[in-house]
C-alpha positions as CSV (number, residue, x, y, z in Angstrom):
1,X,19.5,-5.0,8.8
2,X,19.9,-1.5,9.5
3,X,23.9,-1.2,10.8
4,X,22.7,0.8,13.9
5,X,20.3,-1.8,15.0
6,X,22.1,-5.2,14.0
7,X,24.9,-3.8,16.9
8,X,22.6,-4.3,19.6
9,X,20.8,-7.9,18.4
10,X,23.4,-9.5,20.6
11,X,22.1,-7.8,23.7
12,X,18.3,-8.5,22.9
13,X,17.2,-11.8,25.5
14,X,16.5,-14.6,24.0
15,X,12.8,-15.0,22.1
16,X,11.2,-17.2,24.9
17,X,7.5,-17.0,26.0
18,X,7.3,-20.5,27.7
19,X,8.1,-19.2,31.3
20,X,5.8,-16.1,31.3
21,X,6.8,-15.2,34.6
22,X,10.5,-15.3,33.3
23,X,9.5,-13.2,30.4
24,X,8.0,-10.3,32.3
25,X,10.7,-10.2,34.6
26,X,13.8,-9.7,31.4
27,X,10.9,-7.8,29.8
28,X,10.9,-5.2,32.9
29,X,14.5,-5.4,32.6
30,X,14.8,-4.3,29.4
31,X,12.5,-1.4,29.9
32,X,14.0,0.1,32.8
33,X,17.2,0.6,30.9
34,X,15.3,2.9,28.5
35,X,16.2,6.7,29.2
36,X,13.5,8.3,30.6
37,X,11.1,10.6,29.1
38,X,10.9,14.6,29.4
39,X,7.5,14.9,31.1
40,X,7.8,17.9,32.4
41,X,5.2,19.6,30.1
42,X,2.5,17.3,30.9
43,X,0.9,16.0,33.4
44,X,0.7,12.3,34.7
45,X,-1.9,10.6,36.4
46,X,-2.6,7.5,37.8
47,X,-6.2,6.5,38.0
48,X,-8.6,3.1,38.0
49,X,-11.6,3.1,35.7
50,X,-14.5,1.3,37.2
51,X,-15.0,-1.8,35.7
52,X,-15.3,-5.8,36.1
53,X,-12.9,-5.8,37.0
54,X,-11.5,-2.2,37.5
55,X,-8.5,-1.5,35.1
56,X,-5.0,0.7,36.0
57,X,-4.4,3.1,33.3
58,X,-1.9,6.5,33.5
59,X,-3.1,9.4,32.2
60,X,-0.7,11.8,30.1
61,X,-1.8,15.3,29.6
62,X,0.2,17.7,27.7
63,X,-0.5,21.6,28.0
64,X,-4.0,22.5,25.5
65,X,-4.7,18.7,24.3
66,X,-8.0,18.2,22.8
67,X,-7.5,15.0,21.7
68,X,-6.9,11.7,22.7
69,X,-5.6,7.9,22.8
70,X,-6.7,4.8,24.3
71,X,-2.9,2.9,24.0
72,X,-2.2,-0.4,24.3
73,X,1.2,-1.3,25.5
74,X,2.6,-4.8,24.0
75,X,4.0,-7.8,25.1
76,X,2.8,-10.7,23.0
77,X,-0.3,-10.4,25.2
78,X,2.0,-12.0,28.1
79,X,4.3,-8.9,29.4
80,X,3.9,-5.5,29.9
81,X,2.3,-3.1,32.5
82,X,1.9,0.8,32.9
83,X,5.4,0.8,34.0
84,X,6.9,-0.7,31.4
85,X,4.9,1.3,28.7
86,X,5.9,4.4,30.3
87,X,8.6,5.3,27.8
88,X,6.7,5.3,25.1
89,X,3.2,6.7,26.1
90,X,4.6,9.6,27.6
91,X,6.7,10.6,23.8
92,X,3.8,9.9,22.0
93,X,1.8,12.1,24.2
94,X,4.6,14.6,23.9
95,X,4.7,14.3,20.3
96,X,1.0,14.3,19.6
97,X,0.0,16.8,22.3
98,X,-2.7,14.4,22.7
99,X,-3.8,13.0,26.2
100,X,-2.5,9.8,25.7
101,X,-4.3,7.1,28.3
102,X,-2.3,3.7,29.0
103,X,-3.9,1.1,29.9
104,X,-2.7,-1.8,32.2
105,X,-5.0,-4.7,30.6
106,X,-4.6,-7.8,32.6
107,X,-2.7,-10.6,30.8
108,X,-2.6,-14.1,29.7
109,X,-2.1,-16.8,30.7
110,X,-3.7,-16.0,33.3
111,X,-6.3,-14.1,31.8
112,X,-7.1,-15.3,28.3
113,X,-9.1,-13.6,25.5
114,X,-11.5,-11.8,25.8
115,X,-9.6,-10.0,29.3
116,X,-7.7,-7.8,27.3
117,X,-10.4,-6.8,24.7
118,X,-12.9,-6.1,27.5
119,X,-10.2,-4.1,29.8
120,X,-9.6,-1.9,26.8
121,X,-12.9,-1.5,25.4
122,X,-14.1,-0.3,29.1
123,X,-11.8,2.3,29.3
124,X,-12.3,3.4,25.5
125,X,-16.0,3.7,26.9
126,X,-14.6,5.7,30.1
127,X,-12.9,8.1,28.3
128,X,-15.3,8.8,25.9
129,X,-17.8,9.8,29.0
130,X,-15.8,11.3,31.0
131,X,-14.5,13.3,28.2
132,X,-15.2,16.7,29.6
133,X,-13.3,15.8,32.6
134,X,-10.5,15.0,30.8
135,X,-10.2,18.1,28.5
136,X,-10.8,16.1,25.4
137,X,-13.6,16.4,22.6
138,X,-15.5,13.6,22.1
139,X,-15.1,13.2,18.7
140,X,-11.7,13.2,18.8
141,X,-10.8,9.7,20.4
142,X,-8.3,7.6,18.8
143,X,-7.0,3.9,19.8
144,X,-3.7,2.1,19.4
145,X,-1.0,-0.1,20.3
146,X,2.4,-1.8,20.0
147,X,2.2,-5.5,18.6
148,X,0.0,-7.2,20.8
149,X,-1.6,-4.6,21.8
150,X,-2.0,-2.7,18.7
151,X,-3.8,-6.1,17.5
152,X,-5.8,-5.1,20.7
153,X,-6.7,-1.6,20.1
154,X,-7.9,-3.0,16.2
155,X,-10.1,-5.5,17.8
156,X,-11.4,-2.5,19.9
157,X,-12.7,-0.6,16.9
158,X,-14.2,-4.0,15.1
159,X,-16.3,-4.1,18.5
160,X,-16.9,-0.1,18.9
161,X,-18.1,-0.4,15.0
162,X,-20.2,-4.1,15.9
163,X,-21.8,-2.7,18.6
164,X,-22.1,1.3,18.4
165,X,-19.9,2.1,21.2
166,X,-18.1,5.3,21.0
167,X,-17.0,7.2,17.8
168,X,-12.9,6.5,17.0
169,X,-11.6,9.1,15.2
170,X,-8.3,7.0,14.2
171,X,-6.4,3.8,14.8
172,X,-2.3,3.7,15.0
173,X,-1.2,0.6,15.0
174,X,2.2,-0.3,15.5
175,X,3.4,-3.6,14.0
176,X,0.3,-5.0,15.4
177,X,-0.6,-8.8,16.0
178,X,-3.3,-9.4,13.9
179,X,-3.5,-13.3,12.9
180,X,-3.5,-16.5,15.3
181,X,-3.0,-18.8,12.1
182,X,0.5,-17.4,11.1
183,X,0.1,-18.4,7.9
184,X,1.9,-15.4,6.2
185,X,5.5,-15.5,4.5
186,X,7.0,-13.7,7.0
187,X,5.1,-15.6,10.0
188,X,6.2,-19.5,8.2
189,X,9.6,-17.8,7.4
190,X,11.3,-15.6,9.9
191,X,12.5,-18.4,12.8
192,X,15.4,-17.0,14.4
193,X,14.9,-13.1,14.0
194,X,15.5,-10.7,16.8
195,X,13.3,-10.8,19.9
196,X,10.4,-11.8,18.1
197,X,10.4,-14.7,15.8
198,X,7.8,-17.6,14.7
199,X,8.3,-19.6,17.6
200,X,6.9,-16.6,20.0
201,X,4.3,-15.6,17.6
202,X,3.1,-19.3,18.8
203,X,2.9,-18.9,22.3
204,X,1.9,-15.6,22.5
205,X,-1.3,-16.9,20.8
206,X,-1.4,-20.2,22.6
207,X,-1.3,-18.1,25.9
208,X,-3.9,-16.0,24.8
209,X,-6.2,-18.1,23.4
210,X,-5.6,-21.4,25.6
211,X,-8.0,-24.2,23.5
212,X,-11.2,-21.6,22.1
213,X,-11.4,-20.7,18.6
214,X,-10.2,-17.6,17.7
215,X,-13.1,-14.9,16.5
216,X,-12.4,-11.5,14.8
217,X,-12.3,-9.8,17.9
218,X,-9.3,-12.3,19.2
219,X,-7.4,-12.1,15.6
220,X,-9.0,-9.1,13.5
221,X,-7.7,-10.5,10.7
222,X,-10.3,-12.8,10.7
223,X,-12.6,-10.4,10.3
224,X,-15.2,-10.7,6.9
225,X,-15.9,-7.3,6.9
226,X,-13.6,-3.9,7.6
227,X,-15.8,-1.3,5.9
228,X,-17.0,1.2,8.5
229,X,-13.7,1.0,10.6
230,X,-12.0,4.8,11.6
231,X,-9.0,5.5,9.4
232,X,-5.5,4.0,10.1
233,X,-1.7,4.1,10.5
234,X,0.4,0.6,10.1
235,X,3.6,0.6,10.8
236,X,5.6,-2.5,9.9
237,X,9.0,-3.6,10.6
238,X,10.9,-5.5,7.6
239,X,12.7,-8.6,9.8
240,X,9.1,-9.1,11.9
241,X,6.6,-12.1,12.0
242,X,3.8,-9.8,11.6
243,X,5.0,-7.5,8.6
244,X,2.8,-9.5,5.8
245,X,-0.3,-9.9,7.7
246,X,0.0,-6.1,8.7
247,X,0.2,-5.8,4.8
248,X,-2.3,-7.8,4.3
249,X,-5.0,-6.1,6.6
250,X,-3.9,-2.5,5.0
251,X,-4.7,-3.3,1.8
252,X,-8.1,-4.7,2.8
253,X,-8.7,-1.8,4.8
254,X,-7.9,-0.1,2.0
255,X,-10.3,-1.9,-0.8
256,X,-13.3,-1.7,2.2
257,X,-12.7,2.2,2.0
258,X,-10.6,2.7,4.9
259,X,-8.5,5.4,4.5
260,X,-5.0,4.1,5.4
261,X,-1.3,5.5,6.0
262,X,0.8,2.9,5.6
263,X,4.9,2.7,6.3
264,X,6.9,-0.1,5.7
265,X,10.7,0.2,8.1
266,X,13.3,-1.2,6.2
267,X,16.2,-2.9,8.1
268,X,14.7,-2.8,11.1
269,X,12.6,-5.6,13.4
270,X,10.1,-6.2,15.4
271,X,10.5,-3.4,18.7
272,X,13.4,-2.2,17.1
273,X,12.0,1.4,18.1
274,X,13.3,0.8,21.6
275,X,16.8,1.5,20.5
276,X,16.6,4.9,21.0
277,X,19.9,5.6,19.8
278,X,19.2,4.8,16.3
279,X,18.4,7.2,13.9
280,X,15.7,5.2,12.2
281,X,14.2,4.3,15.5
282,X,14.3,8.1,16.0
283,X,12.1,8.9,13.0
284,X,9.8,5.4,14.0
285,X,8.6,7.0,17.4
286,X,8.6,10.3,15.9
287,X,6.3,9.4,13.1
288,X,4.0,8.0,15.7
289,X,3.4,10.7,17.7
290,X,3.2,13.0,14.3
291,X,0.5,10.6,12.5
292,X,-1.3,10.8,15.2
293,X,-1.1,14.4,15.9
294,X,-2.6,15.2,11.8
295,X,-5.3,12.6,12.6
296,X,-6.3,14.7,15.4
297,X,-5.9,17.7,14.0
298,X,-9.1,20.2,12.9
């Protein structure tokens, strides 16, 4: 593990998802402590996109964006909110100068699959018409997450592609949560790794799924088919659950013609970006916004 990192492992809560109430309180804990962002360039919005039923999202607008991205905060599909997320959306947005939308999908258990899905396909849909309003070209949309919700944002573009919703010009997922059946080396192997670990990977899906089957749109990597899909940035961490299966669906991206950039942390594990005081979680958030920012570029 990367020296940097391994110093703070001991202040990381425990990997517990049985008490989801628990969880998002320590999870809104840990995010508070995160130094705030420089938004002073941009502005934020908060605003509700009409739906069933409506969804929160913030709106982050740097000076002359054209683009823009539909982000998915994670959580194991239990935790999270606009609040939380707020760290992070508002440096990508800095670091893309693209108008970065967050969006507050409700959560399980409470709201099993397909909530999510449908929360954050109806606001890719919003954005896309209300494009003008929001500065942005049209054809310049992009979608993406952190872990849960970047396994969110790739179910997004399998049902934008199913069912010709809006164009996605790109997809940037960040060690996303891809595969319910955690079958992967790194999913049977990596118990008692920091903050996320095999045991959570379990619950998180249990949570999210409750007793249905999971379909492609649930667990993309169960997906037959991933020709037609908008290009894509992976970003895996080396001690994570999900590093194989992210692996995995980049190289089948890959051999269905998906054009995909795909970078591999070492030392590092899963939300390890959070420590903003490491260097290589430095260049992990900075690569995001920059990826992002070339996808969108002319």
């Amino acid at each position: 593990m990367d020296p940097e990192l391994e110093a703070f492992v001991p202040l990381f809560p425990r990997a517990d998802l049985t008490d989801p109430v628990a969880a998002r309180d320590s999870f809104a804990e840990l995010a508070a402590a995160v130094p705030a962002p420089e938004t002073a360039d941009m502005a934020v919005e908060d605003r509700t996109v009409p739906a069933d039923p409506d969804v929160p999202v913030r709106i982050y607008r740097p000076r002359q964006a054209r683009g823009a991205l539909v982000w998915l905060h994670g959580g194991g599909f239990v935790m999270g909110n606009l609040d939380t997320e707020h760290p992070w959306a508002a440096r990508i947005a800095d670091g893309s100068g693209a108008v970065v939308i967050s969006v507050g999908y409700r959560l399980a258990p409470e709201h099993r699959f397909p909530a999510a899905l449908d929360d954050a396909y109806a606001v890719l849909r919003w954005t896309a018409e209300h494009a003008a309003e929001l500065g942005i070209d049209p054809e310049r949309i992009a979608v993406g997450g952190h872990s849960a919700g970047a396994g969110i944002a790739a179910a997004v573009a399998l049902r934008a592609r199913d069912h010709q919703g809006p164009p996605i010009r790109f997809q940037l997922l960040n060690q996303p949560g891809l595969d319910d059946r955690q079958e992967t080396w790194s999913a049977r192997n990596f118990t008692d790794t920091p903050w996320f670990n095999r045991g959570k990977a379990a619950t998180a899906w249990r949570h999210y799924l409750g007793s249905q089957p999971a379909t492609p749109y649930a667990a993309p990597a169960r997906a037959a088919d991933l020709s037609g899909l908008p290009p894509a940035y992976i970003a895996t961490a080396e001690l994570c659950p999900n590093r194989d299966e992210d692996l995995a669906y980049a190289l089948r991206l890959l051999q269905a013609g998906v054009s995909v950039e795909l970078h591999q942390w070492p030392g590092t594990f899963h939300g390890s970006q959070a420590i903003l005081s490491a260097e290589v979680s430095q260049r992990q958030n900075a690569e995001l916004g920059a990826a992002l920012r070339r996808a969108l570029a002319d």
